[in-house]
PDB file of N, CA, C and O in Angstrom:
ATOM      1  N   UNK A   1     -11.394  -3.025   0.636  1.00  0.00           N
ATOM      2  CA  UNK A   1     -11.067  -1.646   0.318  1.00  0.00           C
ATOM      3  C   UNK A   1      -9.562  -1.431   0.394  1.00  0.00           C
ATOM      4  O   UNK A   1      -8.938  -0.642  -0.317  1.00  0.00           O
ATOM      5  N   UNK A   2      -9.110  -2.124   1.219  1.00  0.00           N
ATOM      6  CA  UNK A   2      -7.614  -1.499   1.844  1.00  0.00           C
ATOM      7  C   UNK A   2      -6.867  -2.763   0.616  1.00  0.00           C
ATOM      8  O   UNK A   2      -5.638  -2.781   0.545  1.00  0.00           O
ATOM      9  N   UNK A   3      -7.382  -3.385   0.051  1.00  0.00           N
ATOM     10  CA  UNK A   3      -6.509  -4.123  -1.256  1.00  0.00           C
ATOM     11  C   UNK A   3      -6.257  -3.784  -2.049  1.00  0.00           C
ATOM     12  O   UNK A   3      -5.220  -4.013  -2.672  1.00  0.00           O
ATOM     13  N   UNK A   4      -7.742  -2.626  -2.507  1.00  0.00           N
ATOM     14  CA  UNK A   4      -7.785  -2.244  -3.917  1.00  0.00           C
ATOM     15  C   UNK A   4      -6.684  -1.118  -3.812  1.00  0.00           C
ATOM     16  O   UNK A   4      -5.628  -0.997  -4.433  1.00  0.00           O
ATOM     17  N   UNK A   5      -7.452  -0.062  -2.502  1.00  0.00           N
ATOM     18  CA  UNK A   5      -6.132   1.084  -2.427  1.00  0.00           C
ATOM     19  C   UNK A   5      -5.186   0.681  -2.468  1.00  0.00           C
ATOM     20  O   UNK A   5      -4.767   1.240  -3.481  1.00  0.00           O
ATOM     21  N   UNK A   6      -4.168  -0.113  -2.027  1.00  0.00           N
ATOM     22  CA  UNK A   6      -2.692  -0.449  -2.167  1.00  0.00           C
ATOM     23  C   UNK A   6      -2.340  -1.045  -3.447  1.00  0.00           C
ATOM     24  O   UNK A   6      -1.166  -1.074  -3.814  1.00  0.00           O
ATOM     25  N   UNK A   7      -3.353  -1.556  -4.194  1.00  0.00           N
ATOM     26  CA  UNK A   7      -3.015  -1.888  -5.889  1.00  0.00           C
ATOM     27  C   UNK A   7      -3.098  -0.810  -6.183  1.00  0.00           C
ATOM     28  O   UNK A   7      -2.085  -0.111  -6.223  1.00  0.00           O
ATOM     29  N   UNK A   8      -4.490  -0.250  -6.525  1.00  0.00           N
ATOM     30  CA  UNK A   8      -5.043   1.109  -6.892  1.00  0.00           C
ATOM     31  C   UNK A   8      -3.743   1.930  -7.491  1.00  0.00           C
ATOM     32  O   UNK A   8      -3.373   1.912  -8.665  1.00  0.00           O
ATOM     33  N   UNK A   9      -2.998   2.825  -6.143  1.00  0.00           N
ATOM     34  CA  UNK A   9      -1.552   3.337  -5.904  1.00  0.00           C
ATOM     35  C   UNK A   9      -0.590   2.684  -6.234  1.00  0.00           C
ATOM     36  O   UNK A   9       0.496   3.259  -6.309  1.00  0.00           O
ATOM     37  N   UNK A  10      -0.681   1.452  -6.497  1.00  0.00           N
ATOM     38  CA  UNK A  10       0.844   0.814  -7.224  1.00  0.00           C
ATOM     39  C   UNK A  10       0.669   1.273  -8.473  1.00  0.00           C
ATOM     40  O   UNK A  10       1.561   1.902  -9.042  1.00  0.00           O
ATOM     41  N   UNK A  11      -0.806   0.942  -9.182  1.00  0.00           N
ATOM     42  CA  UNK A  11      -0.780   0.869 -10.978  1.00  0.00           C
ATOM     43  C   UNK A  11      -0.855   2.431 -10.949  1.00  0.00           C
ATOM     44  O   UNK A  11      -0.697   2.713 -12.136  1.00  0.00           O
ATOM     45  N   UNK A  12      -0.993   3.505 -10.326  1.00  0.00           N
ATOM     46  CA  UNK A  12      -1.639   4.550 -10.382  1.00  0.00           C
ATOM     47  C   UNK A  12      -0.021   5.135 -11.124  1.00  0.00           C
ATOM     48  O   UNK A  12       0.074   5.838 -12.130  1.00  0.00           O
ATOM     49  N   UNK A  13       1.347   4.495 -10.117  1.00  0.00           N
ATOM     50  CA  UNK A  13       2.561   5.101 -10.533  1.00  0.00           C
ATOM     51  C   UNK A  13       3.242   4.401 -11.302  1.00  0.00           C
ATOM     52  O   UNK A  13       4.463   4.544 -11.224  1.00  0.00           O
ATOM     53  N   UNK A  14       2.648   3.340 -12.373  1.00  0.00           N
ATOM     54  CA  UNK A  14       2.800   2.085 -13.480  1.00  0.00           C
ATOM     55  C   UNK A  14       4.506   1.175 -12.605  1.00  0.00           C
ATOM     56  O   UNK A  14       5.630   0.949 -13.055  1.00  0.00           O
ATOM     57  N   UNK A  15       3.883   0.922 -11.312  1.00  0.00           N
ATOM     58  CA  UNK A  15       4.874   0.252 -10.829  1.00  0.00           C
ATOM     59  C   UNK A  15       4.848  -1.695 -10.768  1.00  0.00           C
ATOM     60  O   UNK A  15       3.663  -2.014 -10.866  1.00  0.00           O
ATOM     61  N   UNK A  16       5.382  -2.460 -10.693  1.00  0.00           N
ATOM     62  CA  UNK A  16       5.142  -4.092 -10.567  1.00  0.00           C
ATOM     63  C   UNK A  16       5.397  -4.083  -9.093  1.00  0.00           C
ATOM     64  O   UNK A  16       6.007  -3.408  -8.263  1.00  0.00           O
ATOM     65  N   UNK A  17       4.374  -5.528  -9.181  1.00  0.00           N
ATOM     66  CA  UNK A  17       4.283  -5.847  -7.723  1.00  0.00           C
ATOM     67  C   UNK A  17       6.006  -6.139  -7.183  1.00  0.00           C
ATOM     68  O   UNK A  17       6.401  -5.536  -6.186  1.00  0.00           O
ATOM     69  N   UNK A  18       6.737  -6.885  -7.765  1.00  0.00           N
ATOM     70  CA  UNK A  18       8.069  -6.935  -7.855  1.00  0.00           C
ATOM     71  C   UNK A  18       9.219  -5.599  -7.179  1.00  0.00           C
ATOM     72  O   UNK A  18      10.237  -5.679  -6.492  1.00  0.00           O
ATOM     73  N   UNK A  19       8.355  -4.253  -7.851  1.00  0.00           N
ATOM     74  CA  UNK A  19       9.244  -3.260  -7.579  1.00  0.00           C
ATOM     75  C   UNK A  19       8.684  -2.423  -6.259  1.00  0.00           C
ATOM     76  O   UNK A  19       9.215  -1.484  -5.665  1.00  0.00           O
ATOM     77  N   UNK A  20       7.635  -2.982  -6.052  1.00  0.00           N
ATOM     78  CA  UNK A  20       6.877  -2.219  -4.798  1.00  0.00           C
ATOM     79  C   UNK A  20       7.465  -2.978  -3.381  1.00  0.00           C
ATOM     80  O   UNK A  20       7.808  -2.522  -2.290  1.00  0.00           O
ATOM     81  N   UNK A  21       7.418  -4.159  -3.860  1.00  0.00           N
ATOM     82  CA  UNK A  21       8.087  -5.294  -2.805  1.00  0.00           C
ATOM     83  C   UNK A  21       9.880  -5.137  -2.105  1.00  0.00           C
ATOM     84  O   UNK A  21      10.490  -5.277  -1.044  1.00  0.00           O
ATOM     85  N   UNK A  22      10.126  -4.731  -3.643  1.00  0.00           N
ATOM     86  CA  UNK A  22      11.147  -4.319  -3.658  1.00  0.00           C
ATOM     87  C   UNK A  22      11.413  -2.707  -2.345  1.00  0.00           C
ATOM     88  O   UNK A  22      11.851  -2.544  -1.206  1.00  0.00           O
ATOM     89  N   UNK A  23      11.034  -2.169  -3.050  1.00  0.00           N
ATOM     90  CA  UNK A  23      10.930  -0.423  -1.958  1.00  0.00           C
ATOM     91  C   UNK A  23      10.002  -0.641  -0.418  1.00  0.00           C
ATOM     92  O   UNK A  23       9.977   0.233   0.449  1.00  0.00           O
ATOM     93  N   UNK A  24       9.323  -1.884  -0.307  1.00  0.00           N
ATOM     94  CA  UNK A  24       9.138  -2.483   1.092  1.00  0.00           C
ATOM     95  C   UNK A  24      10.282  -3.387   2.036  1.00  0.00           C
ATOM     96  O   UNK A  24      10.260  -3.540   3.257  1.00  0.00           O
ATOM     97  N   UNK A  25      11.148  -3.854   1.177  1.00  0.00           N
ATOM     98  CA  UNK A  25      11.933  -4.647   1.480  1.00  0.00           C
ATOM     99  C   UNK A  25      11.179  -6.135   2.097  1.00  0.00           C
ATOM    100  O   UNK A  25      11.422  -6.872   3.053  1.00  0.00           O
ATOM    101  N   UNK A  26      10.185  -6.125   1.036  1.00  0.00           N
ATOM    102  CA  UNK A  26      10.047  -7.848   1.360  1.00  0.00           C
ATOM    103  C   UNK A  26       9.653  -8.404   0.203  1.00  0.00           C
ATOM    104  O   UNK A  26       9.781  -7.650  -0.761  1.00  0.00           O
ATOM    105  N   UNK A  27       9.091  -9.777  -0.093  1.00  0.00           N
ATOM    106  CA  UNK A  27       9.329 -10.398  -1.392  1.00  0.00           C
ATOM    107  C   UNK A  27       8.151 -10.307  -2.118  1.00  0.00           C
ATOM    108  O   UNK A  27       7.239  -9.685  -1.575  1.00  0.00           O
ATOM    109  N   UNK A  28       7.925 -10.845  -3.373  1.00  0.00           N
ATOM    110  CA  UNK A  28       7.170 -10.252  -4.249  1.00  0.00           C
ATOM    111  C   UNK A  28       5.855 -10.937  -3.971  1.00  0.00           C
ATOM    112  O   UNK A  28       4.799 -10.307  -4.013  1.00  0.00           O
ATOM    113  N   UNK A  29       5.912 -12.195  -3.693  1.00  0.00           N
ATOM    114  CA  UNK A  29       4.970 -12.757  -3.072  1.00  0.00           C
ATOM    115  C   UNK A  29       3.740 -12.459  -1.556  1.00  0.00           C
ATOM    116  O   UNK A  29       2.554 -12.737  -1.376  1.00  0.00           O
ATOM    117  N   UNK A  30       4.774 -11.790  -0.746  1.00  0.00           N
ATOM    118  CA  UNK A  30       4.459 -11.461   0.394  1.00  0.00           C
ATOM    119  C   UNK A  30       3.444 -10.455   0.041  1.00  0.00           C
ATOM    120  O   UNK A  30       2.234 -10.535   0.253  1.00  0.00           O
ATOM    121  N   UNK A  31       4.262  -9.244  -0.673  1.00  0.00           N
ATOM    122  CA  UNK A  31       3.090  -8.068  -1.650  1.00  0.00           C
ATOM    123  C   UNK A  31       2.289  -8.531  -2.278  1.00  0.00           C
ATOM    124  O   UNK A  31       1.182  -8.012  -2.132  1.00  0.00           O
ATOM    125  N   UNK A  32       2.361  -9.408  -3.027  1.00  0.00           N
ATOM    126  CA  UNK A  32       1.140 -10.204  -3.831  1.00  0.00           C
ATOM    127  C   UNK A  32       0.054 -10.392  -2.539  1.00  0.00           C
ATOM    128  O   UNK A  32      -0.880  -9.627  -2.298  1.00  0.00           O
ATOM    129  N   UNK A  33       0.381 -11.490  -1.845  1.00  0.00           N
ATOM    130  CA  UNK A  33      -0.669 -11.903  -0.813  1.00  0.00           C
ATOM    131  C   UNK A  33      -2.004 -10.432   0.111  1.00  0.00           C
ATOM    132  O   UNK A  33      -3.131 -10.387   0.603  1.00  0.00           O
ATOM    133  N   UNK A  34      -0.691  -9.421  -0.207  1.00  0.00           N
ATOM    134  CA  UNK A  34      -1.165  -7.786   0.791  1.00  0.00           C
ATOM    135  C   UNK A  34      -2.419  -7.831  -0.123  1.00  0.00           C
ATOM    136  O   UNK A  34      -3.536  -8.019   0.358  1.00  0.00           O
ATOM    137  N   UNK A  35      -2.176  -7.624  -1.680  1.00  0.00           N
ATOM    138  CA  UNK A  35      -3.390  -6.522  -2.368  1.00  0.00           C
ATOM    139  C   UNK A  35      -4.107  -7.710  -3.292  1.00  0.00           C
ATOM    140  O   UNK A  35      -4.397  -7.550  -4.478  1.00  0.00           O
ATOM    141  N   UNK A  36      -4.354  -9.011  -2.485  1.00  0.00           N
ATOM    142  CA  UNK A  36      -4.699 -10.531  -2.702  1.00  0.00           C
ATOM    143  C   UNK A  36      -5.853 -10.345  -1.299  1.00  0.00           C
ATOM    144  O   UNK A  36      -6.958 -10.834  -1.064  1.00  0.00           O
ATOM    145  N   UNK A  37      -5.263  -9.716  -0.811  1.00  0.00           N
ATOM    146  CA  UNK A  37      -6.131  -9.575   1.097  1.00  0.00           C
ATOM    147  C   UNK A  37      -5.816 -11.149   1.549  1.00  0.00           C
ATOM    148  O   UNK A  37      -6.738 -11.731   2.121  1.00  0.00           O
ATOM    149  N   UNK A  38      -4.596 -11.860   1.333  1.00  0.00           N
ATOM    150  CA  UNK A  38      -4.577 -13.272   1.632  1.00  0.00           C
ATOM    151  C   UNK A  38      -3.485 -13.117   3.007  1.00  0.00           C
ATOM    152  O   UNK A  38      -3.019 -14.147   3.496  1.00  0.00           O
ATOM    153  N   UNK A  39      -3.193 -12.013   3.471  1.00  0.00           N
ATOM    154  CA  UNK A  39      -2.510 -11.499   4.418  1.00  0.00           C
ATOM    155  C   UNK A  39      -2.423  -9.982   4.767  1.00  0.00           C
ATOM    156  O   UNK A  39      -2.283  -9.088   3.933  1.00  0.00           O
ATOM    157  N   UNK A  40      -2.534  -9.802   6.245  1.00  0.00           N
ATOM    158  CA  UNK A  40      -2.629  -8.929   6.972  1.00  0.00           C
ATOM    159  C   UNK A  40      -1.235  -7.862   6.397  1.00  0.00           C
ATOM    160  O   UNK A  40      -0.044  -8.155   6.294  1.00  0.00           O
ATOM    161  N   UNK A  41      -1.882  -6.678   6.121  1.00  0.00           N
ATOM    162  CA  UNK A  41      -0.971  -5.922   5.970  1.00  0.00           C
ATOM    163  C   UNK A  41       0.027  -5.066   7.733  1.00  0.00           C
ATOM    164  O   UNK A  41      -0.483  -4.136   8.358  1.00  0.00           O
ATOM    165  N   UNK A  42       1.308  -5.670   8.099  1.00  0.00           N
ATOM    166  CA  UNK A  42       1.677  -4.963   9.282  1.00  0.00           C
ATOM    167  C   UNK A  42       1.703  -3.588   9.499  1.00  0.00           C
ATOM    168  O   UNK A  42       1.998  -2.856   8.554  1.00  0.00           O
ATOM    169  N   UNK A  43       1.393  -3.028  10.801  1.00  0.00           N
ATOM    170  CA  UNK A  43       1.596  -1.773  10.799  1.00  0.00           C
ATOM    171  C   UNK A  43       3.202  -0.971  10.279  1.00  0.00           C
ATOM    172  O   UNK A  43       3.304   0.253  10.358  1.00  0.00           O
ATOM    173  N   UNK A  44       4.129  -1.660   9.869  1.00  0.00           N
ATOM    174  CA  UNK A  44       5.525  -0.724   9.613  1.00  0.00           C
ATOM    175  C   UNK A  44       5.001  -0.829   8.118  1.00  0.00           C
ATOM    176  O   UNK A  44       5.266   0.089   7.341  1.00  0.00           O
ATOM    177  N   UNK A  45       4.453  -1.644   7.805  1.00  0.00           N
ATOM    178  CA  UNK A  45       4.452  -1.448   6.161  1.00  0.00           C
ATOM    179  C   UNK A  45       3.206  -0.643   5.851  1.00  0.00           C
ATOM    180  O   UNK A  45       2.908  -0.158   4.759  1.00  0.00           O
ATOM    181  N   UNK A  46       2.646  -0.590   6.784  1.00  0.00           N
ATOM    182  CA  UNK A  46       1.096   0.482   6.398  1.00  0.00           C
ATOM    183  C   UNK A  46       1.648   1.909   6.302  1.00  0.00           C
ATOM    184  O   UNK A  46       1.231   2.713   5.469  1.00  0.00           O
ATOM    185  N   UNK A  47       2.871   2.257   7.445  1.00  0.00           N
ATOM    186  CA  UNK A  47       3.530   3.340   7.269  1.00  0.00           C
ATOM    187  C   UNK A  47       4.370   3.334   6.055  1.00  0.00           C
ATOM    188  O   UNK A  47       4.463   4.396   5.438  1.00  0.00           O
ATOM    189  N   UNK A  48       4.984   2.307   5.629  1.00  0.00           N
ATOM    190  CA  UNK A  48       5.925   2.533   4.445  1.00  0.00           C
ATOM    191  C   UNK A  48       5.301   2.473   3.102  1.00  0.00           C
ATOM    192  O   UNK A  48       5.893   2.595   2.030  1.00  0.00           O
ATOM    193  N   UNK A  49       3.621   2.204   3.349  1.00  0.00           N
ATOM    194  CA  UNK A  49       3.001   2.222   1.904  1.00  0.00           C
ATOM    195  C   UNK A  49       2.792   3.888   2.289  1.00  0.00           C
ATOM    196  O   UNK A  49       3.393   4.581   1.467  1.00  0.00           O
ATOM    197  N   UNK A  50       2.272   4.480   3.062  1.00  0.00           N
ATOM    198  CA  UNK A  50       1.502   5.639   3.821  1.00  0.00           C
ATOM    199  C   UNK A  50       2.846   6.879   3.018  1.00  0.00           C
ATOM    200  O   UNK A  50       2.760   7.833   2.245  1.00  0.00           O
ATOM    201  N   UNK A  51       3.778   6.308   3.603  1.00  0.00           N
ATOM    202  CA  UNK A  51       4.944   7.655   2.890  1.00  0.00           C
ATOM    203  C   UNK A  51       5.534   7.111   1.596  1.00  0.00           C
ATOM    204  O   UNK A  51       5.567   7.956   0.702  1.00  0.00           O
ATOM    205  N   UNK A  52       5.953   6.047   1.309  1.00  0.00           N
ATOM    206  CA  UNK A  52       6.040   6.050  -0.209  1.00  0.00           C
ATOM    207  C   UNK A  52       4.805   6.717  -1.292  1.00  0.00           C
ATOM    208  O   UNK A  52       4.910   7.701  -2.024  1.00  0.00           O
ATOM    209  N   UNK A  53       4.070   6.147  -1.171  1.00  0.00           N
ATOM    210  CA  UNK A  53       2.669   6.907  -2.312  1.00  0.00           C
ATOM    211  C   UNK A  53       2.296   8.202  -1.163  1.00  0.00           C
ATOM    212  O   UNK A  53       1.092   8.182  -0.909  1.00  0.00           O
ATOM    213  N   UNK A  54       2.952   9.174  -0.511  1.00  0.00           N
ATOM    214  CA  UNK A  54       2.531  10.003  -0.059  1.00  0.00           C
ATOM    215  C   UNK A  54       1.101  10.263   0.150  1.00  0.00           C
ATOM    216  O   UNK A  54       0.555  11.231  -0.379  1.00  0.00           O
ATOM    217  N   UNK A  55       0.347   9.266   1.055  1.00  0.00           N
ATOM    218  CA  UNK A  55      -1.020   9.823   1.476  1.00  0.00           C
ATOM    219  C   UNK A  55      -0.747   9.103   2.512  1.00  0.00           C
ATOM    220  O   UNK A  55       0.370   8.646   2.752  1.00  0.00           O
ATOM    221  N   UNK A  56      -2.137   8.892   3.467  1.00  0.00           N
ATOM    222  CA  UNK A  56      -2.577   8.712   4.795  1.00  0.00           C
ATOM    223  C   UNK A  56      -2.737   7.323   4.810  1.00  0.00           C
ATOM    224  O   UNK A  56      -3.015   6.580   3.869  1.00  0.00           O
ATOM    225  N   UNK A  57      -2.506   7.027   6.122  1.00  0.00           N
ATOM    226  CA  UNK A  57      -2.539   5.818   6.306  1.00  0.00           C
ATOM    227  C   UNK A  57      -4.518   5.620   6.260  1.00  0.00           C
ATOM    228  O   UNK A  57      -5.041   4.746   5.569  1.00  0.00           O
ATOM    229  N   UNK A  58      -5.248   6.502   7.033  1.00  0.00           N
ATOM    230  CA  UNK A  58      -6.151   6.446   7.431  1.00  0.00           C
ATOM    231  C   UNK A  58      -6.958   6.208   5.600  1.00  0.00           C
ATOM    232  O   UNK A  58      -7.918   5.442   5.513  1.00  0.00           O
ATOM    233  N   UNK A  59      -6.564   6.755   4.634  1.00  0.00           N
ATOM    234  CA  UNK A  59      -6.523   6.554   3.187  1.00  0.00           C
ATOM    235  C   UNK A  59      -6.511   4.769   2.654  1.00  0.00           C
ATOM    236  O   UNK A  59      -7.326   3.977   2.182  1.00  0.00           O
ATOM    237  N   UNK A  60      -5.018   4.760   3.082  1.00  0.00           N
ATOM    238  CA  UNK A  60      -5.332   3.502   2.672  1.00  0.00           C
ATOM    239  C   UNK A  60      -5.988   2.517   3.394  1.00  0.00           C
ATOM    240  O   UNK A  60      -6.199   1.450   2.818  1.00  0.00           O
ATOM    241  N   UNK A  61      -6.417   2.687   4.740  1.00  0.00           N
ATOM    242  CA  UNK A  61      -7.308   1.786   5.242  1.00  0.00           C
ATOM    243  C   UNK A  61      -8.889   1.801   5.134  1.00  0.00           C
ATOM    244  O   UNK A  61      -9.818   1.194   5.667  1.00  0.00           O
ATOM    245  N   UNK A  62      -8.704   2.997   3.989  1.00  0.00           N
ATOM    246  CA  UNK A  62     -10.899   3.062   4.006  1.00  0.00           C
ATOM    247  C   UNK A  62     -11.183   3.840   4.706  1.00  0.00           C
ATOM    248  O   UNK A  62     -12.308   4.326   4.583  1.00  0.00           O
ATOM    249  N   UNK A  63     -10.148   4.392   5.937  1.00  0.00           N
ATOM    250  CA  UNK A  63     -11.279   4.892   6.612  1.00  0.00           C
ATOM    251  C   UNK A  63     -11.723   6.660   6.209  1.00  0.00           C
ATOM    252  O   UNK A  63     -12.608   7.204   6.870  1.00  0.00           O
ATOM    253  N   UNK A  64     -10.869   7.562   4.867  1.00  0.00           N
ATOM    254  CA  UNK A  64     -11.481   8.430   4.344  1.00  0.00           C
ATOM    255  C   UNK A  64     -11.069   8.062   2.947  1.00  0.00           C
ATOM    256  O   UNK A  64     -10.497   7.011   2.654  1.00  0.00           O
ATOM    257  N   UNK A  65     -11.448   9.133   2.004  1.00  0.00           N
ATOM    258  CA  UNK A  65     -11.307   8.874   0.833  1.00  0.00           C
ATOM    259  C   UNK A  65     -10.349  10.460   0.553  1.00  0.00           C
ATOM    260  O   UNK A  65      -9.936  10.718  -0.578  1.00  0.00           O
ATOM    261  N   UNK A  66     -10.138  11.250   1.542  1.00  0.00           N
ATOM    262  CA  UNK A  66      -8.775  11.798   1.386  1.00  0.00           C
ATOM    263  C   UNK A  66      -7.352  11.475   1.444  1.00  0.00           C
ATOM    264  O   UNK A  66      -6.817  11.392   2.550  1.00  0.00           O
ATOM    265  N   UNK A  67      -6.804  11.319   0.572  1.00  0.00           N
ATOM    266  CA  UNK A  67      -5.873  10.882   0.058  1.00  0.00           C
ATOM    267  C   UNK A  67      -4.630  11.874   0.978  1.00  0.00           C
ATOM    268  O   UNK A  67      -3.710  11.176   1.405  1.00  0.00           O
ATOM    269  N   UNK A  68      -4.531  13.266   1.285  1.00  0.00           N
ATOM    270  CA  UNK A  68      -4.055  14.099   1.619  1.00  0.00           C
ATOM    271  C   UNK A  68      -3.968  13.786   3.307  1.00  0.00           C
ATOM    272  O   UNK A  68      -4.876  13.457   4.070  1.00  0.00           O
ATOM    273  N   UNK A  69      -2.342  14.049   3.614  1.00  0.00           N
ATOM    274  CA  UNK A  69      -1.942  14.003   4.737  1.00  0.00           C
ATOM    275  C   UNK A  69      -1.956  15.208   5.629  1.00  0.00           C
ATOM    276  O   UNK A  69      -1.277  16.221   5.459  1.00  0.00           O
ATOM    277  N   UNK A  70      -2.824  14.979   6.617  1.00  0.00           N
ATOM    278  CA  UNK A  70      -3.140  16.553   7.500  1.00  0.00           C
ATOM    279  C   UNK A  70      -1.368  16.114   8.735  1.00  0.00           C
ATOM    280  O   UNK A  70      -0.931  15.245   9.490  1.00  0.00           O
ATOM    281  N   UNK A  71      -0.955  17.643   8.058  1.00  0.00           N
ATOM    282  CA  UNK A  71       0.148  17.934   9.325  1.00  0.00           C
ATOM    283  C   UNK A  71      -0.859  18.680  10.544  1.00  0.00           C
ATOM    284  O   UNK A  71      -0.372  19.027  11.619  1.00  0.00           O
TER     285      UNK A  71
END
């Protein structure tokens, strides 16, 4: 679940894995492997996917299907 969401939200804003990697500050490969599920996504980058595509972390991990960040 938590692969597709983090592709899902890349193609959603017609971005490359390249340029997402890029706005994570790590390499294109490393992102490949994330939404591959061939590696653990870390918690600083769960936050930096969480506020770049503006939704919830709890979103991209499956655990709702609200997309919307409760202040």
């Amino acid at each position: 679940m938590v692969y597709k969401r983090i592709r899902d939200l890349r193609e959603d804003k017609d971005l490359t894995q390249r340029a997402m990697a890029k706005a994570l500050s790590c390499s294109q490969q490393v992102y490949s492997n994330y939404e591959l599920g061939q590696r653990d996504i870390p918690t600083d980058i769960l936050i930096k996917l969480s506020a770049f595509h503006g939704v919830s972390v709890d979103y991209i991990l499956g655990i709702t299907d609200n997309p919307k960040i409760n202040k």
